[in-house]
N, C-alpha and C positions, 0 to 999 in steps of 0.2 A: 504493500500500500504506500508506504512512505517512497519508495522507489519510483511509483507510478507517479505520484506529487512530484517529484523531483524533475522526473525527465519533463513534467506538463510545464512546470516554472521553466526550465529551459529554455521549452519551447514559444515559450512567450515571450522570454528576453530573443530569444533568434529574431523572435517575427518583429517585434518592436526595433530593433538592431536595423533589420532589412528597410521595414516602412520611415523609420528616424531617425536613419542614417546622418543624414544633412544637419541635424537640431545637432544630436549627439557627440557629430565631429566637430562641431563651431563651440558647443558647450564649451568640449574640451580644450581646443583652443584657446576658447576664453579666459577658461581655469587654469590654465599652463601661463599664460602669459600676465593674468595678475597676480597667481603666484609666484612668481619670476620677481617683481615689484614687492610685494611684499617681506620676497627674501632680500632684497638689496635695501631697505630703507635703516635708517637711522634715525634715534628718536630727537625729538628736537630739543630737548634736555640735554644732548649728549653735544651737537652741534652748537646750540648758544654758551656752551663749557669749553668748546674746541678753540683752542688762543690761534688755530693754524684756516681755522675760517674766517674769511676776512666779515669785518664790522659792518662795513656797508650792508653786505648780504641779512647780516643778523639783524639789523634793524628792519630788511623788510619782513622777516621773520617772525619778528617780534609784532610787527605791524598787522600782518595777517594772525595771532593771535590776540588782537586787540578788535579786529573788523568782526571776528567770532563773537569775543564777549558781547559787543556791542549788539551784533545781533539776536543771540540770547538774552540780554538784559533790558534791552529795547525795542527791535520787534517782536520779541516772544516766539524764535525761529527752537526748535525742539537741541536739548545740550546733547554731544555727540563726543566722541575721541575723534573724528575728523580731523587733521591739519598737529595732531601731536607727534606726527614721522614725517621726515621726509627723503625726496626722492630725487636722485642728482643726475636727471637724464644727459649731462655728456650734450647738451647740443643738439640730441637726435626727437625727434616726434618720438611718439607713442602708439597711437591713434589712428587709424584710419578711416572715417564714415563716411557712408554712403548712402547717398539720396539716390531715386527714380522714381519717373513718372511716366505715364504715356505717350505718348508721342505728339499725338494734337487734344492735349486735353492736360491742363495743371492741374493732376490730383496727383497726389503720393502713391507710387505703391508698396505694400503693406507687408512688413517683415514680422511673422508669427512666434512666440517663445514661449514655452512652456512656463507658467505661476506667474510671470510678470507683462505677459499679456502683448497684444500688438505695438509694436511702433512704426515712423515713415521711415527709420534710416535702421542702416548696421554698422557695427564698429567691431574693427580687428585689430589685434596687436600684431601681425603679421602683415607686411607692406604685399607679398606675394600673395596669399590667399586674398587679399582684399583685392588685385589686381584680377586674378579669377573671379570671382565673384561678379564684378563687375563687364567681363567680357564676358558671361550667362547671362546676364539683363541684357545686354546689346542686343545678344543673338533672339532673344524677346520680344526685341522690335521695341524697346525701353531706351528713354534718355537717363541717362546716368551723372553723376557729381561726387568728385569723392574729393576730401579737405581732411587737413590735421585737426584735431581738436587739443585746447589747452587745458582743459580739467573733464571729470566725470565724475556722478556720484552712484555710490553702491546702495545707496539709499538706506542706510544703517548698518548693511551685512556683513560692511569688515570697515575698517580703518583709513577713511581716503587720507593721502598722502598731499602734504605741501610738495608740488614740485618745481627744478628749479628754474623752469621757463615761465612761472608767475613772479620770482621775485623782481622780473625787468620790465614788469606792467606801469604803469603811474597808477595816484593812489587810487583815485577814482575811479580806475577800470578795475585795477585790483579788487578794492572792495565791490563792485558789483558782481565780480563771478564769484569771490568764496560767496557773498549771500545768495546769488543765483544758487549752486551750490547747496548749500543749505536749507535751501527753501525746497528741494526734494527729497531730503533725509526729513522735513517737517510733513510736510503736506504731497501727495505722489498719488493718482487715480489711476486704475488700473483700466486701460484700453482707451485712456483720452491725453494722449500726449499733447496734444494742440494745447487743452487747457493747461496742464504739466508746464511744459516748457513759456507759453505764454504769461502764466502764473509767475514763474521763476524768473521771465527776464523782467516784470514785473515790478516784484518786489528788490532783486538785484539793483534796480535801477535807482528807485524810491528810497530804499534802505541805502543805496551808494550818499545820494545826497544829503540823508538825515547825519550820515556817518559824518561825510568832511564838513558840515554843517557845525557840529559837537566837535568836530577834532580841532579845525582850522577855524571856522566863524565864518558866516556868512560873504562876506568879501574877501575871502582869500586868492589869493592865483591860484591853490589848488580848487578851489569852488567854482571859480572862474571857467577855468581849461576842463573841467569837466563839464558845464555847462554849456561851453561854445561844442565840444563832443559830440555831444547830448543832439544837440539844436542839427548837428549836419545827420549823426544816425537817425535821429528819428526821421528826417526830412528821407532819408534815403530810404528806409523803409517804406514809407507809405508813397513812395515813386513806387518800389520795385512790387506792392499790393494793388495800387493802381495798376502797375504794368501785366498784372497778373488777368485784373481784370479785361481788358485791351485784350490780350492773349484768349484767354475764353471763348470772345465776343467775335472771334476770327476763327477758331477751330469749330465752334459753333454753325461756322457757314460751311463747311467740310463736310456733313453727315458724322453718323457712327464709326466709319470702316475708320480703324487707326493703321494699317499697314501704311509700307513707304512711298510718297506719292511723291515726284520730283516738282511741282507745280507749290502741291502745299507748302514741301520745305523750303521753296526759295521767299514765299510770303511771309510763311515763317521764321524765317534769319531776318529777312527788311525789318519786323515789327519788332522782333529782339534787340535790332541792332539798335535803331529808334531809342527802345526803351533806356537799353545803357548807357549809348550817348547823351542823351539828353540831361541825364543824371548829372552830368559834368559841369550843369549852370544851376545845380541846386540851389546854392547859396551866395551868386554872383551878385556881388559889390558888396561884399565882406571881406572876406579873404581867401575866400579856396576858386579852386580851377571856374575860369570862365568861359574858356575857348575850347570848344568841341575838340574832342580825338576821334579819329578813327579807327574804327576795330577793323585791324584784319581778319579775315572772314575765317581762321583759325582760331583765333580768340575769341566770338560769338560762344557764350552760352547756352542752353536748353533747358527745354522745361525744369529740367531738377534741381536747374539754379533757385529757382522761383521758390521752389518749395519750402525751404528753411527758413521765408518770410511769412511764410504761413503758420509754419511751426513757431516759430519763434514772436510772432510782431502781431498777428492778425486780431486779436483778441485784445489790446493795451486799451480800445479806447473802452470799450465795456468795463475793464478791469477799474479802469481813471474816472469814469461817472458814476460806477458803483461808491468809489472808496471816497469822493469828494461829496460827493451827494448824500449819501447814508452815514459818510464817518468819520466827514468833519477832518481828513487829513492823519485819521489815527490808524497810524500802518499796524499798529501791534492789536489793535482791536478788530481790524478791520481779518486780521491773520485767522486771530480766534473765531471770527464768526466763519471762514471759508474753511478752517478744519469743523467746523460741526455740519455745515452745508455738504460736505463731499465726504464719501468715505474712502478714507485714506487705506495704503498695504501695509 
């Protein structure tokens, strides 16, 4: 009897093996490579004690365990061991994610995971397998986007690490991505990253300026310089959600069929190109670019550029009339009412 159990359990790991394959090997992957990280870190006790690390370094160190407290003490972000190790990448990326989308239609498409549910991207610690991965969407008939990323969070499950391509941020960006950051080890839904992510740059944002607000004072050049930031990304953003929209309203005249059609994608590159150039007189008669560039038509984006604006930006102004309207500018109130609103992993 027990024999018969046995070989049946096998046989269920085999067939699971066979059908999830793909989850199984990326799992692992996954697991190899931020165990990798976790065997290389150093505590940051050990580092602000080392007389052979230089001081500059330690102040940003120091700096990013103070955007933490702040965040725990004043937006009411959840306390973590986050950012007590860290990780000395040598100069090299980490990270490699991957957006895709349709071909004549900006939507994401959808990478499935076992307990943590859907998201629009993937990320590998493997620059190869991510380079694979990415020519299987091609062959899809998929636009593709793949970029470094500078932090991730494990959303409580291990120890994210300070690493050392944040200590060369300014302060203000700084502090937006550890609370970025943070705000998904707090609050994280399960199959709605839009909200996730939208949430997160969010309060990164909000929380960045309350922070150099309390640290430097309202007129500082660090308040400053993150606020003229502020004023060209946002502006850029809501270019490239408008440009999304524009984009739509043109595949829309396509029909259904998404296969490759030589006709559509030359309309398609013109209204790309449009949208990026245009970008370049954002904020003409201030200080940044005023005089168009030219994209060489290998430099033209695709849909899956678009994408990360969606993920990332699309949802700010709901998130900004909800929290001025309802709460009076109280980011730590405003925090507590959207953890009882949503249920969090």
């Amino acid at each position: 009897m027990i024999k018969k159990i046995l070989l049946a359990l096998l046989g269920i790991i085999l067939l699971l093996s066979i059908f999830y394959y793909d989850v199984l090997s990326y799992g692992f992957m996954q697991a190899r490579g931020q165990i990798s990280i976790l065997m290389n870190v150093e505590q940051v006790d050990e580092i602000l004690a080392d007389p052979n690390f230089p001081d500059s370094l330690k102040r940003r160190v120091r700096l990013i365990q103070e955007i933490k407290q702040f965040g725990v003490d004043s937006l009411g972000l959840s306390p973590s061991e986050n950012y007590t190790t860290f990780y000395n990448q040598h100069g090299r990326p980490l990270i490699w994610l991957i957006t895709a989308s349709e071909r004549y239609k900006i939507a994401p498409h959808e990478f499935h995971f076992p307990i943590v549910g859907t998201f629009p991207y993937k990320g590998f610690f493997d620059s190869t397998r991510a380079a694979y991965e990415e020519r299987e969407l091609i062959k899809k008939g998929l636009d593709t986007d793949v970029g470094n990323v500078s932090a991730w969070s494990t959303l409580g499950y291990l120890k994210d690490p300070i690493l050392s391509s944040m200590l060369k941020r300014k302060d203000g960006n700084l502090a937006n991505l550890i609370l970025h950051e943070l705000t998904h080890g707090t609050l994280f839904v399960k199959n709605n990253l839009e909200l996730n992510e939208n949430l997160a740059s969010f309060v990164g944002d909000q929380g960045a300026i309350r922070f150099l607000r309390y640290k430097y004072g309202a007129e500082s050049a660090e308040m400053r310089a993150y606020e003229y930031s502020k004023k060209y990304n946002d502006g850029y953003s809501q270019h490239m959600l408008r440009g999304t929209v524009r984009l739509d309203s043109l595949y829309q005249t396509f029909g259904n069929d998404q296969s490759a059609d030589a006709g559509k994608d030359s309309l398609k590159k013109k209204l790309i190109r449009q949208i990026i150039e245009d970008a370049d007189t954002l904020l003409s008669g201030t200080q940044t670019l005023t005089t168009k560039r030219r994209l060489a038509d290998d430099k033209i984006p695709n849909n899956a550029y678009f994408i990360s604006y969606l993920t990332y930006k699309s949802k700010q102004d709901m998130f900004l009339r909800e929290f001025e309207n309802r709460f009076a500018g109280d980011l730590k109130a405003y925090l507590q009412y959207l953890k009882k609103q949503y249920p969090s992993m």
